[in-house]
Structures are given as C-alpha cells and as structure tokens.
N, C-alpha and C positions, 0 to 999 in steps of 0.2 A: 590617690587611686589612679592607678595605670590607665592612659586612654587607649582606644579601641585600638587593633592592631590594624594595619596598612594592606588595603585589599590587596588580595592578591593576584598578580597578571591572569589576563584570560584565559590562557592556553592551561594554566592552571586550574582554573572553574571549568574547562570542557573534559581535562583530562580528569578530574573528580567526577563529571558528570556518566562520562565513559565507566571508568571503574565501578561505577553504582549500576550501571548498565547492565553489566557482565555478571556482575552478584545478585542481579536482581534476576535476570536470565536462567544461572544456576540454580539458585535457590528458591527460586518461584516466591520471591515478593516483592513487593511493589515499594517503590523508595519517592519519598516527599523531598525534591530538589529545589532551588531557587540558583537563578542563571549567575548569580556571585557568588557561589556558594562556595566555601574552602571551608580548611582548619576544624575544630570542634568535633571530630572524629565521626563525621557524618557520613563518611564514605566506606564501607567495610574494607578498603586496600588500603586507604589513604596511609601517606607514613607522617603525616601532625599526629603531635598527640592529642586527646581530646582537653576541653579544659573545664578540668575538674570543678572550677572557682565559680561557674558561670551554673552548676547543677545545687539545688541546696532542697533539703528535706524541709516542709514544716508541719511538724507531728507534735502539737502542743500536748496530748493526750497520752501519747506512747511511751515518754521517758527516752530509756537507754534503749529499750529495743526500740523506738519507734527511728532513732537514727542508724543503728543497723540493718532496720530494713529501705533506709532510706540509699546507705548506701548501695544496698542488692537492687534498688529500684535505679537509681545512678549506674551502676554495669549493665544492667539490663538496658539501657535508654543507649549506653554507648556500642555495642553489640548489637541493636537492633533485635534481639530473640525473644519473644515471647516465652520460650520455655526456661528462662531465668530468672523469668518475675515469682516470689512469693505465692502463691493461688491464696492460703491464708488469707493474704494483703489484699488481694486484688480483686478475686471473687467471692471466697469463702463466708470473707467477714463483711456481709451486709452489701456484697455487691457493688463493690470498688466503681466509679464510674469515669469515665476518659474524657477530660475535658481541654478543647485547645482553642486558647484564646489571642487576640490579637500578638499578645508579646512572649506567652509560656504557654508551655504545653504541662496539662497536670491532673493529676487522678485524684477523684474525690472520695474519700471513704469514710462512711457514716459513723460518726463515737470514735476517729480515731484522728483526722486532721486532712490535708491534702498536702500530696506528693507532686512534686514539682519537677516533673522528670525533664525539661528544657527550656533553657530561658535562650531570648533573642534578644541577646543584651548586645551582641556587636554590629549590630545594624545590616549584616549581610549574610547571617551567618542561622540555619536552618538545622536541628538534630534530627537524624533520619532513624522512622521507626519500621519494624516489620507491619506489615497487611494488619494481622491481625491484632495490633495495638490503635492505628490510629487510621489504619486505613489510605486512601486516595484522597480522601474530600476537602477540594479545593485545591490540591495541585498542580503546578501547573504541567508537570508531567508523571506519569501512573506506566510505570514498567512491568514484566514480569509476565512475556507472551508467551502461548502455552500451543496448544493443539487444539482448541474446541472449535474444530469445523468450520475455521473463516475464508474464506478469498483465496488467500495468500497459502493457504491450508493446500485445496484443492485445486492450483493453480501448479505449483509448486511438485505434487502429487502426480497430476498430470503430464507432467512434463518427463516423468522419472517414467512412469506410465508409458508413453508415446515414442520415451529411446530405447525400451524394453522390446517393443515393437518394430520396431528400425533394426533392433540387434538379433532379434529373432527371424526378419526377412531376411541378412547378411548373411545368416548361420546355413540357410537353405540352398544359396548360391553355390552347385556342384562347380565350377568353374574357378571359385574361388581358391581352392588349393588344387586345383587339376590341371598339373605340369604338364601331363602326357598326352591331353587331352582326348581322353578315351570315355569321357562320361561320367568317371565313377572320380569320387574325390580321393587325391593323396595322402592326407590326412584326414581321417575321420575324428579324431583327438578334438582338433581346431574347431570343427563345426557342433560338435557335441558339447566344448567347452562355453561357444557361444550360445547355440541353442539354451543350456542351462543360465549362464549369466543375463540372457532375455527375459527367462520367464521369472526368475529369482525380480527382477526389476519389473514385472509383469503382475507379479505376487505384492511386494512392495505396494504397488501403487495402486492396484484395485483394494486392497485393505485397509489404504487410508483414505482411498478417496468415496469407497460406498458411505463410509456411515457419516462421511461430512457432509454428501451430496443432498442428503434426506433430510439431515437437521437442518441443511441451509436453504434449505427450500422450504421446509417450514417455518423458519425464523423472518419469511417475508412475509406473514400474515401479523394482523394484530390481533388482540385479546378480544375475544367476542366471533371473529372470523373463522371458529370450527369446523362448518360447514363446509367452508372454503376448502379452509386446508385438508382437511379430508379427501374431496375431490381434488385438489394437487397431489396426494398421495396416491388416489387413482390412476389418473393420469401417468404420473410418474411409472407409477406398477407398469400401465399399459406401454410407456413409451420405450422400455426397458424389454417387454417381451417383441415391440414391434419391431426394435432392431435386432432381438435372434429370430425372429423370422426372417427379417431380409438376409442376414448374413447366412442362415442356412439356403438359401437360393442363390444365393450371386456366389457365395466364396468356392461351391463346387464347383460355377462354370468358369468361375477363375483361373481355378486347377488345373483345369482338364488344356489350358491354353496350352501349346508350346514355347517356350522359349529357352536361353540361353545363348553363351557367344559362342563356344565352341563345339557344343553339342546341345541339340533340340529336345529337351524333356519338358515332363508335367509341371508347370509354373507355381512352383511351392511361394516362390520369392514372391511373385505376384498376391498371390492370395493371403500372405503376411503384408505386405507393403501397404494394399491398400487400406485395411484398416488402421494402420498408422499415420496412412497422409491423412485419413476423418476424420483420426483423433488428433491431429496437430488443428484439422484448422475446426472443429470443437471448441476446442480449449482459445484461438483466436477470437473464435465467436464470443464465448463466454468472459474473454476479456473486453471485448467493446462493449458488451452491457453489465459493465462494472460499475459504472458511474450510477445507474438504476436501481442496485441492489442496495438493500435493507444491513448493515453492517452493524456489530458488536465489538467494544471494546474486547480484547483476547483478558480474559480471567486466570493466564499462570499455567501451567503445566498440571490441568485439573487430573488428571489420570493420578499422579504421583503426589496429590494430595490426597485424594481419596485413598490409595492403598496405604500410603503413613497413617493416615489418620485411623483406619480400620485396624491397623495393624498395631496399633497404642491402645484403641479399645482391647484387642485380643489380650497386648501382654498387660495393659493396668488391670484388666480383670482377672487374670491369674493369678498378680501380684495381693491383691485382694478377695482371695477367693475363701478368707479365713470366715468364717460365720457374725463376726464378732463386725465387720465392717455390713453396710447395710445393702441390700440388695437395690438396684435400680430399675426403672419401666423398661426401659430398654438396654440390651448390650452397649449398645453404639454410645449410651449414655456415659460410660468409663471413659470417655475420648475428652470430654469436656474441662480436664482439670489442664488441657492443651488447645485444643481446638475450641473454635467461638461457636455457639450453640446455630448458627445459619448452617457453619457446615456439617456441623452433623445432623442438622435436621434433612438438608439436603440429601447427604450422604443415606441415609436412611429412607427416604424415597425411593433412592436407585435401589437398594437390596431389596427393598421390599417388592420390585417389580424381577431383580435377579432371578429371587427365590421363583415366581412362578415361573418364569423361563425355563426350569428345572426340565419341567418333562419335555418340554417343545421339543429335544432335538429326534425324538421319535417321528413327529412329521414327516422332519426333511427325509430321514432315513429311507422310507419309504416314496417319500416323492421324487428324490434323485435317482430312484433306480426304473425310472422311465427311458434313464439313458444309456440302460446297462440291460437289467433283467429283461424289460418288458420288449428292448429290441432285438434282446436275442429273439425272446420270445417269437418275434414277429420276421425273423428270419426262416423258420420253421412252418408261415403262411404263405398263401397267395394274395399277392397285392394289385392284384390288379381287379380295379373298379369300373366295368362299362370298358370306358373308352380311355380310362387314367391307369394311367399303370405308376404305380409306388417303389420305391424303393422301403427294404427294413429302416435305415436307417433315418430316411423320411419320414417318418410317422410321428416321428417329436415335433415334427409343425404341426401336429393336429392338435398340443397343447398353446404354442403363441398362437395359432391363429382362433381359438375359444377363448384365449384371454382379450385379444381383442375384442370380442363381440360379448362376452361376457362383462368384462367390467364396464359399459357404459349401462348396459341393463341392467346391474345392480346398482348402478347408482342410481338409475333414471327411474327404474320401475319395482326391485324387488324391495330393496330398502325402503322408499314409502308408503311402498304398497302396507308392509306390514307396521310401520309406524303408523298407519292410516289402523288397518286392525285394531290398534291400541295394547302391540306387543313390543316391552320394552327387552328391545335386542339390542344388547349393551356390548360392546367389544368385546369382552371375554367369552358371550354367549357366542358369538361368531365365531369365531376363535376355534372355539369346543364343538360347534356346528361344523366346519372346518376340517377339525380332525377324524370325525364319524363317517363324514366324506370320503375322503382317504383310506379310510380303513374298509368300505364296502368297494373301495375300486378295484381292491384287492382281491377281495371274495370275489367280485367279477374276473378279476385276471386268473384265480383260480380255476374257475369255472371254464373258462377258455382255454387254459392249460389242458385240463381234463379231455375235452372235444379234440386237441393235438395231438395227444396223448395216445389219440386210437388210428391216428393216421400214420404215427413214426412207426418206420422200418424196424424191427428186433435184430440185434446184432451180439453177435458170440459171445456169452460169457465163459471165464475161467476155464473148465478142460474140452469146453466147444470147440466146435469147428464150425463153417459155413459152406458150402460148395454149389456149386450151379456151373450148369455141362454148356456149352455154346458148338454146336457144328457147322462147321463153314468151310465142311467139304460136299462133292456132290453125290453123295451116298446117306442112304439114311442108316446110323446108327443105333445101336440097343446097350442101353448102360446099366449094368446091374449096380445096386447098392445093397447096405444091407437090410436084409427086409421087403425092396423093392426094385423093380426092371421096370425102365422105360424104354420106350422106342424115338429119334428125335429123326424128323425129315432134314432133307438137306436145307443148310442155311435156316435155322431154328435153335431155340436154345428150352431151358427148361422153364416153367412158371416163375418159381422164386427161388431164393436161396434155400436151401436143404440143412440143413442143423442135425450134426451124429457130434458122438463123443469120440475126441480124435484117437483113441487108444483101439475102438473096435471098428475104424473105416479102413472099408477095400470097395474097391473100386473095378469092374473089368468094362471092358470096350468087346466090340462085337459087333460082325457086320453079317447078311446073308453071306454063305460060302468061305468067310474066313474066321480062322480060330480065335477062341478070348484072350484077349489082351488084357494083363494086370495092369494096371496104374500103379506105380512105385514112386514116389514121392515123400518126402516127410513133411508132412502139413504143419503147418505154427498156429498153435490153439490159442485161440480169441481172436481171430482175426476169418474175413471171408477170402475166397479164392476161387475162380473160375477154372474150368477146364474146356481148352482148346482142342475138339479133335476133328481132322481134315481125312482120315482114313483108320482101318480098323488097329493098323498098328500105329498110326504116328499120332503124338499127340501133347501138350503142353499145357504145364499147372502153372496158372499164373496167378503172384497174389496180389490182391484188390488192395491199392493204397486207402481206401474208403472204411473207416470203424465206426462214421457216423455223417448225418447227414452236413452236406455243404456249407459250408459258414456262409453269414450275409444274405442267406437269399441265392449264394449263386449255384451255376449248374457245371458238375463235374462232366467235362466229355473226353475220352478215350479213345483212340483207332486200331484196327485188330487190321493188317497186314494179310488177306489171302491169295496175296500174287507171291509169284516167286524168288520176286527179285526186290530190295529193299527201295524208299523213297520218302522224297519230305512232304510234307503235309502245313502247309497256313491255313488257321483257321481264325479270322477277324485281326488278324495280324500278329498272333500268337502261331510260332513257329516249332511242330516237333519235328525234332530231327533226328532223320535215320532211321525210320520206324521198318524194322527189318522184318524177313517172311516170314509168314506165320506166327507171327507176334501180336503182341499187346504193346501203345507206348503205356507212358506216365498218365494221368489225373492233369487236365488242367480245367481252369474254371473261368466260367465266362457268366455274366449277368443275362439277365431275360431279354427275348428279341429274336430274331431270325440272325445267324451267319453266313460269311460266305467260308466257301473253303474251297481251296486250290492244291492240285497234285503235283508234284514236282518229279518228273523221272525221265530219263531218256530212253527207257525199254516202253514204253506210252506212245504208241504212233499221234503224229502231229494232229491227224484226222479225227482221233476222240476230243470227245468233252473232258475240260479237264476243270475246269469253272461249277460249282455245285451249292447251291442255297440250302443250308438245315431246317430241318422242320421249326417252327417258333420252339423257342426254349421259355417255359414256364420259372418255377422259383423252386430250388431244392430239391432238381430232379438230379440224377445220375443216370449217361449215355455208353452206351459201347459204339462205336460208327465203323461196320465193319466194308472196306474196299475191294471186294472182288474182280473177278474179269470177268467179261459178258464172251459170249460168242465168238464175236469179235475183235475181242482183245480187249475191248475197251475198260473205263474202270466204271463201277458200278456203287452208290453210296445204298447200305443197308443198316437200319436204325434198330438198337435193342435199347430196351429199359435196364437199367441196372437200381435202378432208387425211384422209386415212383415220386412224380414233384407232388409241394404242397398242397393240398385238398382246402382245408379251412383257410378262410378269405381274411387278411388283414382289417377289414369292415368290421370285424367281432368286436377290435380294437379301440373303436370310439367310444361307445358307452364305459368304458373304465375310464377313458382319457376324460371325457365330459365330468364323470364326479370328480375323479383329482383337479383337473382343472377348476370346477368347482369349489369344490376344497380350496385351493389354493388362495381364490378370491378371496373366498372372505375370512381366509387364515392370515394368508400374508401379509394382504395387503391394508388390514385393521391392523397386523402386529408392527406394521410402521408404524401407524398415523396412534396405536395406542401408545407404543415407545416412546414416542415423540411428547404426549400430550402429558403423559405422568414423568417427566425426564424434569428437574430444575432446567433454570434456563442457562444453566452454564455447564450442564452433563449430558444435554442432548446426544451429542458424539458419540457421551461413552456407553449411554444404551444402545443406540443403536446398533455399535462394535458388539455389544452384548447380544444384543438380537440377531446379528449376524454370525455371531460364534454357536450361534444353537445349529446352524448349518452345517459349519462344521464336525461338530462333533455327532452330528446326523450321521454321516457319511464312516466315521471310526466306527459308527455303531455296527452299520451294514457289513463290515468288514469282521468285526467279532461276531455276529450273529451268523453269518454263512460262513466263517470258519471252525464255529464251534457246532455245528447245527451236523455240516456234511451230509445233510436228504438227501437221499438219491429220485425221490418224486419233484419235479418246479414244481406242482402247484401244492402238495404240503407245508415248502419252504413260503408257496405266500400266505397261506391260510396262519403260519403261524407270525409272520410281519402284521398280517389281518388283527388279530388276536392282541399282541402286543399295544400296536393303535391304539384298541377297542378299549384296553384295561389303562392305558396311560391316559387317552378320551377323560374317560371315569375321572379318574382321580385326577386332573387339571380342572374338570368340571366341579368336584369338592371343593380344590383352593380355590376355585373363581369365585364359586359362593361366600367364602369366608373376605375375600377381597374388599377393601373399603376405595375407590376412588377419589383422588385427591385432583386439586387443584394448585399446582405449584405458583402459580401466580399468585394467586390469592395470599396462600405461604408467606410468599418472598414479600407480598406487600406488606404484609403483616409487620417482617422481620423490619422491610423501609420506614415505618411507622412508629415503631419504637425507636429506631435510629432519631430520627425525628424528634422525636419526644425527648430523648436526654439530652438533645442539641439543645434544646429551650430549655433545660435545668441547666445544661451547660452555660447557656448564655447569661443567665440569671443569678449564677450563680459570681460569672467574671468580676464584679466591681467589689465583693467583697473578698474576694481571692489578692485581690490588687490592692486594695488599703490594708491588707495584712504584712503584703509582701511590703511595701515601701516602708512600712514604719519598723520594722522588723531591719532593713536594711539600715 
C-alpha cells in the first residue's frame, strides 16, 4: 500500500486557500479548509486530480445500483454541488442523514447502508463540500460574503455615498471650465456630465446604505429587547427627519452665500460641499465605534439565493404541473428537491410579508406629493403668519418638525395609553390606521383647494380674449366696448380684465372735443392684454406675459414708461433695461417684502428723488408701476393691480400636514420595526430594500395617475388620490386580518435544534461506521 504523499510547500496550501476563496465569493458557498490542505480535489480550480482511491461506497443493501450511486455521490463530493446528489439517495428515501466524523465524512441512509463521501486518510488532506451539504460547523474558516447589512456593507456604501457628494459640489463650480471668465461656464457638457455621475453615485449609495442602516441597528438588540428596538426605530424615524429639517434651514442660507474665484455668484458649491464634509466625518464617527457594535458572520450573497431558489420553485413547479405528481402546502415547497428546508422556510417568511407590501406603494404615492402638489398648492397662499412670514416652499418643515414632537408622544403617551385601554394595536393595525390618515389629509387638501379656488383670477380660454384699459395721460378718457362705455380719469385704469370673444372686439378711444379713435390691433386669443392710452388718438396694445398666477409665491412687477424719453429702472437689483416712452417692460418677479427701486436717466434733473421703496409686496400678486412726471419734472411712482395677491393663508395647511404626518408615524415607522421583526435573521436587508421599494414605486404611481387622470380641477385630482387610499386602506386592512405573525427566532431555533439532534445520531452513530470501515478495508 502507497504511503501518504509529501506535503505540499506552503505557497501551495495559500494558493488552494485563495482559489477556494474566489469560488466561494462567486458562487456563494462556504468551503471547509484546513491550513495544509492540498491535492484531493478540494479546491474547485485546483489542477490535482482528486483521488478517487481515498472515496468508497458502503451500500451492503443496494447491490449494483447501490455502487452507482455511490459513484454519483463520489462526483458530487468532488464538485462540491449539491445539485448532483441523487434526492432519491439523499432525501427521498427515508431521509439521507450527513454525518462527519473525526476521519470521514458520510451520509447515513436508513434500509440502504452509509455513503462515504470523504475520508482523511492523508493526514492533511480535507474534501471540500458546498453549504448546503455539510455546512460551516467546526471550520476553521466559513467563506462566502455576501451583502446582508454589515459594517463593511455600509462603510463601503458610504464612501461611494460621500464622493458622489464631492462630485456633485465639483460639477457646480462655474469657474471650473470658465476660460473667459465672464460667469457663465464654457462647457456646459462637463458640468452636466459630472452633475449626472454624482447623483448616479449618490443613488448608488443611499440604496445600499438605507436598508443596511435599519437592519444594523436592529441587529444590536437581543431577543426579548422588542421594546427596545422599537424605540431605536423611533428614534432612528426621528433622527432622519431631524436632519431634513436642519438641512432645509442652513442649505438655503448657504446658497444665497456668494462665492467664486473669478466671478461672485450664488454658492451652489458650498451648499453641496457641506453635506459631504458631514458625511465623511459621519462615516469617521461610525468607524471609531466599530469596535462597540454587535456583528454577524456575512451569510453569502443572500439576495442571489433567494431569487435562485424562488425561481427553481417557479420552473420545478411547472415542470410538474401534470396532475398525476401530488400537490404541495406551499409553492416555495417545489424548491426543496435543491434547497435545504431553513431556506425555504426562510424564504417563505419574506414573501409572505412581500405579498402585503403589495398595496403599500399607495401611501407613499400620496405622501410624497407634499413636495410637489401641496406646494404648488401653497404657492397660490398667503404665508405670512403674525410676525413669520413663510415661504411655499417652506412648509415641508411643518412635516420634520411634527415628526419631531410627534414621535416621542407616540411612544411616551399614545401607544400606552391605549395598550393601557386594553387595545391590542398590533403593527398592522397601525399600519392601516396609517393609511386612513393620509387619505383624509387629502380630503382636507381638497377642501382647501376648493376655498383657493374662489380666490384665482379667470384667464382666457380658447377663442377669448382679455383686455383692461390703463390711462396715464392727463385727460380723462371714454372707451367704448361692445355692449359697454366707460369713462376713465387721468392716471386710472379699469376694475378687472374684461373678457369678449376676440372675433366680435372693437374698441374706440374718445376724449371731450376730439373725434373716436378705433383701436386696430389684432388680439391673440387666450391670452390678456392691456391697453395704454396717454391721449384720444395715441395709444398702445400691449400683451400681458402673465396666463396665470406667479409661480413660488412670487410677485410679477412691470413698469409702464409715461415720460418721454426712455430709462433704466433697478429694482432690488433686478435690472430693466431701456424701458422706452410710453411703454410697458417684461414681467419680472420678485419674492414677498418691500423693494427699492432706482431711476436711471440723464433727462431727470439731479434735484429729483430718484431712490423709491414699493409698497410691501404680498405672495402671488401681479403689479404695473407706472413712472410719470410731476410738475416739476420729477419722477413720480404710481402703483396698479394687475393679479390680486393670495387671499387664503398658508395656516389652512397644517391640519393636512398634522394627519399625514400622523399617518406617517405610525405607518412608517412600524413598517420598519415590522420589516425588521418578521425578516429571518439573514434577510433583514432584503426586506427592508423591499420596504423601501414600495416608495418607489409610490412615486411611478403618481406619475401614471396625473397622467392618465388630466383634471383640470386640483382638488378633484385629490379627492380621487383620497379615494384610492381609502379603497387600498380597506383591502390591506383584509390581508392584515388574515396575517399570522411569526417569530423568526424562534424558527431558526427550531431549525438549530434539529441540527443538534442529528449531530447526536451522528455521533452515536460514528464507532459503528468505523468497525465497518476497517474490517471492510
């Protein structure tokens, strides 16, 4: 008999060690190495051949087949695959059992013999099996790292996170390609290409780092600590909206900073940069209390088992879809003649909590257009409170700053209160409590549409016209229409816009003592248009750049020229220029506040005022500011209304904000801490990624619903998001009831207990495995 072969150098046992590495990386399983290990075909690259001599069947029972399946069980052991073992052999018949003893490794099967699938007969020499044959246990090293949520996960993430950020401040830098240095960038290509490559890395890294951040925060509590972790996921909730609060407050006064090296603009760079320096030294922080945190072996590339495994359920069930094969409890059950029954019981957990995610993305749908619908909406108010004056697009802090003061109340006070009641308000009930929320915040924003509704200006449809007369000469005017004559004093205009059908409008002018003047003009229907007249014959149709009220809140102001001779005009440092005699300029728009405005002209003796403060400018008004001469030459400021500002008060806007917010609590922030709690403990992640994908597809919703919808009423368009809610409400409320709450712990210990228990058949079984083998030999 040959003695043992001659270990092999060690560069040789690292380089096998490595190789098993790489395939175990790949293929997501975990390989049983020992630090001499060579030869014997234990490395899936290795180029030894394996050796055959050292593998032997002993199936006293089986005959001739029972050494043909001894040799499929010998391939299978050399190949590491579980899916080349027999199932027959393994599972089928009586429930094959894996047993690895001090010197072989070998499968017991009941009425049929034991299979010997590795002997360690060379004293240094170890057969390497996949996971799902023998496992980790007792290894001294367990490969085959994957994504579920560790450290290195979110460290990693971050980082990719934080140069996303860096690349997106770069992108902002006008200076950056501004050869000529005139302000404006020379290539806009360059900064467009960055800006994209930022957020693409920005994208990236907020999508792998959310649903790690949650599991890994919960994976520091132990079993029994519910409570706990519950309130860390409050927390968490809150500590999440307390940073979009702050960052809605500092990153506009960021903005508004000037900088730059060659030319002084609005500090876009700044207000990208900083939150990139927080997030580097975050991620700093997070690394010194590393040594503190609670860490897990990585489990494999669990995503990519899970969908194999799903997806072998899908096609073995087709495969057998004939009547004559027997129906199973479960789908996921067809997976098992492959996969070991933890993971699909596992795997079957997480669907089971998919399948109700189903209707969630309805929520978000609705809740994300706080940052969209409800601020146009509030464009359309007046924001100003007492002594606070609002911007539209400020009123999304009135949602972080109710989650602040909200989530400690429900932890502290609502929540016991009613467990105190003796009402068993279980996740799900929240949940669906949650969505009811939401859906009446909407009926309120309807409601407040409505009240808007009576305050917006009407503007021209289809073969309309608009027209409104302004005199800003010193004679009073008389302007026939049809149907109607009015008389207008000097420097006056008319009440409001006048609405005719532009096919049957004429127009005449007419002063005491001189003849009617037609108005010749060809009007452009759907739009409004002022007419300028200074005398009975002279007079100027100009058309209103305005078809609808000022975006944002702001206030459109205009200057009407009644000197003779043309001049510029600053107004808060918004410059028109050249606004010529008896003219109108452009539309520009300015936010709420008092302005100044300055005259610029050299026919203006030095001795006028030429320095002039506007009346406060409210939110969503439209101005004409017409500049006469006085007496004495000087210039004179005269103020018309052209858009009356907003009426309804931004205030209306809390009480919608307060139940979505509401909502929000005790939707979100349970659909964490429930994710979490029904997730096995090596799928954490990928519920969470789940739960976080019902967000998105919130958002695809919003965008098929108001494109297929095209209301021309907002608040129909909410009442029917209201609706929608109401009816998905409902029916999440049915699955909830049917819902059975598990205990994955409990599960998994189950699954460790039976492991357990065959190890002691295993054990029990080794001395008489071993006086077989030898005598046999």
């Amino acid at each position: 008999m040959a003695g043992p072969a001659e270990p092999p150098p060690r560069w040789w046992a690292l380089g096998g060690r490595l190789c098993a590495f790489i395939a175990a990386g790949w293929r997501g399983q975990k390989y049983i190495t020992e630090e001499a290990e060579w030869g014997c075909g234990t490395c899936p690259c290795s180029p030894r051949p394996h050796r055959q001599d050292s593998l032997r069947a002993q199936l006293p029972s089986a005959g001739g087949a029972g050494l043909k399946q001894s040799q499929q069980l010998e391939r299978a052991a050399a190949k590491g695959q579980e899916e080349d073992l027999p199932q027959t052999l393994l599972e089928k018949e009586g429930g094959g059992q894996l047993i690895e003893g001090k010197e072989r490794v070998t499968r017991s099967i009941p009425g049929k013999g034991v299979a010997v699938l590795g002997v360690k007969d060379c004293g240094w020499t170890h057969n390497v099996f996949s996971e799902q044959m023998v496992g980790c246990r007792g290894s001294p090293v367990c490969m085959g790292k994957g994504l579920e949520g560790g450290p290195r996960t979110i460290v990693s993430l971050s980082i990719v996170y934080t140069i996303g950020q860096v690349v997106l401040a770069v992108s902002s830098i006008n200076d950056l390609t501004d050869g000529n240095r005139d302000g404006t960038p020379d290539s806009l290509p360059v900064h467009v290409a960055l800006s994209m490559i930022g957020l693409a890395l920005i994208a990236l890294g907020t999508g792998g780092i959310k649903p790690c951040v949650s599991a890994f925060g919960g994976d520091q509590f132990e079993e029994g600590q519910e409570k706990q972790r519950n309130r860390f996921f409050s927390i968490f909730y809150l500590a999440i909206n307390a940073g979009s609060l702050l960052s809605t407050i500092i990153t506009p006064i960021l903005r508004v900073q000037q900088c730059g090296i060659h030319s002084k603009q609005s500090c876009y760079p700044l207000a990208f940069g900083v939150p990139a320096a927080l997030m580097a030294v975050s991620l700093i922080v997070f690394l010194i209390g590393s040594r503190m945190y609670k860490k897990f072996q990585p489990q494999g590339n669990i995503m990519a088992k899970v969908v194999k495994c799903i997806g072998f359920a899908i096609k073995n069930r087709i495969r057998h879809r004939s009547k004559k094969f027997p129906k199973r409890e479960h789908w996921l059950d067809w997976a098992k003649e492959k996969y070991d029954e933890r993971l699909v019981s596992q795997i079957k957990m997480v669907t089971k909590v998919m399948f109700l995610y189903i209707p969630l993305p309805m929520f978000w749908a609705l809740f994300d257009q706080q940052g969209s619908r409800w601020t146009l909406q509030a464009t359309t108010m007046n924001g100003r409170m007492g002594i606070i004056e609002i911007q539209p697009d400020q009123m999304q802090t009135v949602n972080a700053i109710l989650i602040v003061i909200l989530v400690p109340i429900m932890e502290a006070v609502v929540y016991p209160l009613i467990a105190k009641c003796g009402f068993n308000f279980t996740s799900l009930k929240r949940m669906t409590v949650g969505m009811f929320l939401a859906s009446m915040a909407f009926v309120l924003a309807a409601i407040v549409q409505v009240e808007i509704d009576k305050t917006l200006p009407v503007f021209p449809k289809g073969n309309e016209v608009q027209v409104k007369v302004l005199n800003i000469g010193n004679d009073n005017m008389t302007i026939s229409f049809p149907g109607e004559m009015m008389t207008l004093n000097q420097m006056s205009q008319t009440n409001e816009f006048m609405t005719f059908d532009v096919d049957k409008l004429s127009i005449n002018i007419s002063s005491t003592g001189s003849p009617v003047t037609p108005v010749t003009h060809n009007f452009e229907q759907g739009h409004r248009h002022t007419l300028l007249v200074w005398a009975p014959s002279q007079y100027r149709v100009i058309k209103d750049g305005l078809d609808e009220k000022p975006d944002k809140g702001e206030n459109g102001i205009r200057f009407v020229n009644a000197f003779d001779e043309s001049f510029n005009i600053t107004m808060d440092g918004t410059v028109y220029v050249n606004v010529n005699s008896h003219n109108a300029s452009e539309y520009q728009f300015f936010p709420s506040g008092t302005k100044s405005i300055t005259i610029s002209s050299t026919e203006i003796s030095q001795q006028c005022e030429r320095d002039f403060d506007s009346p406060r400018l409210e939110f969503g008004g439209a101005y004409t500011y017409v500049i006469r001469s006085t007496v004495d030459g000087c210039p004179e400021l005269k103020v018309f209304e052209d858009i009356s500002p907003n009426i309804v008060n931004m205030a209306l806007q809390i009480p919608q904000y307060f139940l979505l917010t509401c909502g929000e609590v005790v939707f979100s922030v349970t659909g964490l801490e429930f994710s979490y709690s029904q997730a096995p403990s090596n799928m954490k992640s990928v519920l969470q990624a789940g739960w976080l994908l019902t967000v998105a597809v919130g958002n695809i919703i919003v965008l098929i619903v108001a494109g297929v919808g095209q209301m021309s009423q907002q608040w129909a368009e909410y009442i029917l998001f209201a609706a929608l809610l109401l009816f998905v409400c409902i029916v999440f409320g049915i699955m909830a009831r049917f819902y059975t709450y598990v205990n994955p712990a409990e599960i998994e210990a189950q699954f460790d207990e039976d492991e357990k228990k065959k190890n002691l058949e295993k054990d029990n079984l080794y001395p008489t495995l071993d006086s077989i083998s030898q005598t046999q030999m």
